[in-house]
N, C-alpha and C positions, 0 to 999 in steps of 0.2 A: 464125915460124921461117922463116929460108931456106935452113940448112948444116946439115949432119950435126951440127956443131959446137954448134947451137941446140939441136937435138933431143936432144943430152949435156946441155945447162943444162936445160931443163926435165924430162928423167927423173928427177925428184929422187924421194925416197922419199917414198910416199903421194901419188904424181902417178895419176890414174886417165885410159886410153885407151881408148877403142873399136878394138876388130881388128876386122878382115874377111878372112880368111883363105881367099882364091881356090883357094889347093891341096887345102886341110881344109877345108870350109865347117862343119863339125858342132864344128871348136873355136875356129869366131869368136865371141867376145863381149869381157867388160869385162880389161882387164888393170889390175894395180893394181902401182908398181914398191915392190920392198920394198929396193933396191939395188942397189950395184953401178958399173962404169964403163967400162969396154970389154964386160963380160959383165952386163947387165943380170938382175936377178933379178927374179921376180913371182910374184905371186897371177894365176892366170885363173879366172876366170867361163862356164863353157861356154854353147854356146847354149841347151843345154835345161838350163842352172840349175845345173849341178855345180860346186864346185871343187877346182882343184888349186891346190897351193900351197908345186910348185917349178917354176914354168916359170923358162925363162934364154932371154936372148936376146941372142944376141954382135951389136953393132955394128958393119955391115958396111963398108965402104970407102965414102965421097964416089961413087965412081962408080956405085957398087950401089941408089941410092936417091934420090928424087926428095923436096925438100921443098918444102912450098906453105903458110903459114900455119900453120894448127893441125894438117893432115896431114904425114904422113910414109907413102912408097911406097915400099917395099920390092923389088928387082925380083929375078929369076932370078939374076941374076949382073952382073960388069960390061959385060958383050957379049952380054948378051939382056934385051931392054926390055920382057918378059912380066914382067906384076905378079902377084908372089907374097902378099904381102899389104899391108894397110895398118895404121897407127895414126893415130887422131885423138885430141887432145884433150879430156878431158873435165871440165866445171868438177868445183870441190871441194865438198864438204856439208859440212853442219854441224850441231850437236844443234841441235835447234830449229825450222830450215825445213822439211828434208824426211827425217828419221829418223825410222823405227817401231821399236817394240818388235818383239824378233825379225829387224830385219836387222843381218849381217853384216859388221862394219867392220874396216877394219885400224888397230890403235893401237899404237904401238911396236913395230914389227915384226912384232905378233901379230894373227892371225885372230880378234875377239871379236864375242859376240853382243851387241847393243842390249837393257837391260831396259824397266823402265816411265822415260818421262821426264811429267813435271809439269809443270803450264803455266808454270812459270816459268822452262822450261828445263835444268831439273836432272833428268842421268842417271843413271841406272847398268848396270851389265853385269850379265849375269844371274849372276855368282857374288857381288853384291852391293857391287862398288866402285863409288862414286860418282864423278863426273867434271864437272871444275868448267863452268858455262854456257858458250857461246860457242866449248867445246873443237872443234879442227876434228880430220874423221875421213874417212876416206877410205870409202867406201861401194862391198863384195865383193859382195853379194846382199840384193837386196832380199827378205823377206817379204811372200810374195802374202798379202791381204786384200782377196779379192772384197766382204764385205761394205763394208768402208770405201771399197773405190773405189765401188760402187755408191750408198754414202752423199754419195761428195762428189759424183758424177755430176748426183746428186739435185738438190741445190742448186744445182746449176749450171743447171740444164735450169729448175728454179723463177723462179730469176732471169732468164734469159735471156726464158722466157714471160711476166713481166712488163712487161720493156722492149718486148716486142713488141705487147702491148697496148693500153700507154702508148701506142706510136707509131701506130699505127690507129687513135687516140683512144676506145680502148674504156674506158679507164682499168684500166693494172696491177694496180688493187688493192693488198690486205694481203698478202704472202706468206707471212708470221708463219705462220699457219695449216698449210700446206703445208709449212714447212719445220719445225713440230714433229711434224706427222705422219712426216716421212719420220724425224726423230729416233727416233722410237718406235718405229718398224719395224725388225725384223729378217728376214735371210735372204731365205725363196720371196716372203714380202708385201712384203720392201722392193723387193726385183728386178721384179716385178708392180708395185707403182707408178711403181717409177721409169719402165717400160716406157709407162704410162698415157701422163706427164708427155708425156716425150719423143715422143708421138704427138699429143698438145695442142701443142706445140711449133712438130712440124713442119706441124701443120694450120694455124696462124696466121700461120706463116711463109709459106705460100702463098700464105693468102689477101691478106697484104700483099703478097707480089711483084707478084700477079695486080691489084692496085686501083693501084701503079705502073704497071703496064706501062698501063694504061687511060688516068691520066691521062699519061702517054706521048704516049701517040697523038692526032697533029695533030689529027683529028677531036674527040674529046672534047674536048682543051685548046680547040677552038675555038670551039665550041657554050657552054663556061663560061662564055668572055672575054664570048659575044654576049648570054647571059642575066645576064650580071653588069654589063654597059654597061645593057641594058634595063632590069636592076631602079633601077639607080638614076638613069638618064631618069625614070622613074616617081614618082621620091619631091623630084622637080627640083619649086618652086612656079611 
């Protein structure tokens, strides 16, 4: 985007922004447009998780607003260059990549909750209408799930200590192992392992920085070169 003009084509409905609201800082978060054209309508996301679900935001003059890309700068007025807030764009979601049961979407102009979706991608809303795969949706609030973030932390931190292993040629091993125990685990035991992991992690990550930086150093690199020329003078007939 470079004009006001842009910033009208993309507010389409079910376009989702990031604010940051310089005046209010306590009502920046997600905006979601549900309409509109000189008077923008929307869904906001407050910062600590609330929504409302009439905000309006009239379109203010070319001169009022600075755009760059995916931002838009809103300022004080046309003759004062203090930023009053911003929107950035924000990409779109979809059932499937990054939907949970229990967050928040807007579908047809309405506020619904996310139900159970199936690995095959098939949704429904928690009063039971199904919604065909692939549906895109516009995502109000997400549903916090400490345990699932903690689950997929897990794995992440499992994997990552692998490859680290690999690479100091301890050998990575099976992770299988590891990553059905952390399946297993719920709540205070999963959070507690995953805490382990993540401390195995960073302790191998050290130790690999710290055996770079060794052979780094001219000294060491040099003394190798010289016992490595030696050994095989040695094995010379």
């Amino acid at each position: 985007m470079k004009t006001i003009t842009d910033f009208r084509r993309a507010a389409t409905t079910g376009s989702r922004w990031q604010c940051v609201n310089q005046l209010h800082p306590h009502v920046s978060g997600v905006r979601v447009v549900t309409g509109g054209k000189a008077v923008l309508g929307y869904v906001a996301v407050k910062a600590d998780g609330t929504v409302h679900l009439g905000g309006r935001l009239e379109i203010p003059k070319a001169a009022a607003v600075r755009v760059d890309g995916d931002t838009v700068t809103f300022l004080y007025g046309p003759d004062d260059s203090r930023v009053a807030y911003t929107w950035t764009r924000l990409p779109d979601v979809t059932v499937g990549s990054d939907m949970r049961p229990g967050d928040v979407v807007l579908f047809n102009g309405r506020a619904r909750t996310m139900g159970p979706i199936d690995d095959h991608g098939v949704a429904a809303f928690t009063d039971g209408t199904y919604i065909p795969p692939g549906e895109r949706f516009t995502l109000i609030k997400r549903r916090v799930d400490p345990v699932a973030d903690v689950r997929a932390d897990g794995h992440r931190l499992v994997a990552e200590l692998a490859s680290i292993r690999t690479e100091r040629g301890a050998g990575g091993g099976d992770p299988s192992g590891l990553h059905q125990l952390i399946d297993d685990q719920t709540g205070a035991d999963l959070a507690r392992l995953v805490d382990s992991i993540r401390r195995d992690v960073t302790r191998e990550g050290t130790w690999l920085a710290e055996e770079r930086a060794a052979l780094a150093d001219p000294r060491v690199s040099g003394w190798a070169a010289l016992i490595a020329t030696s050994r095989a003078a040695e094995t010379v007939d």
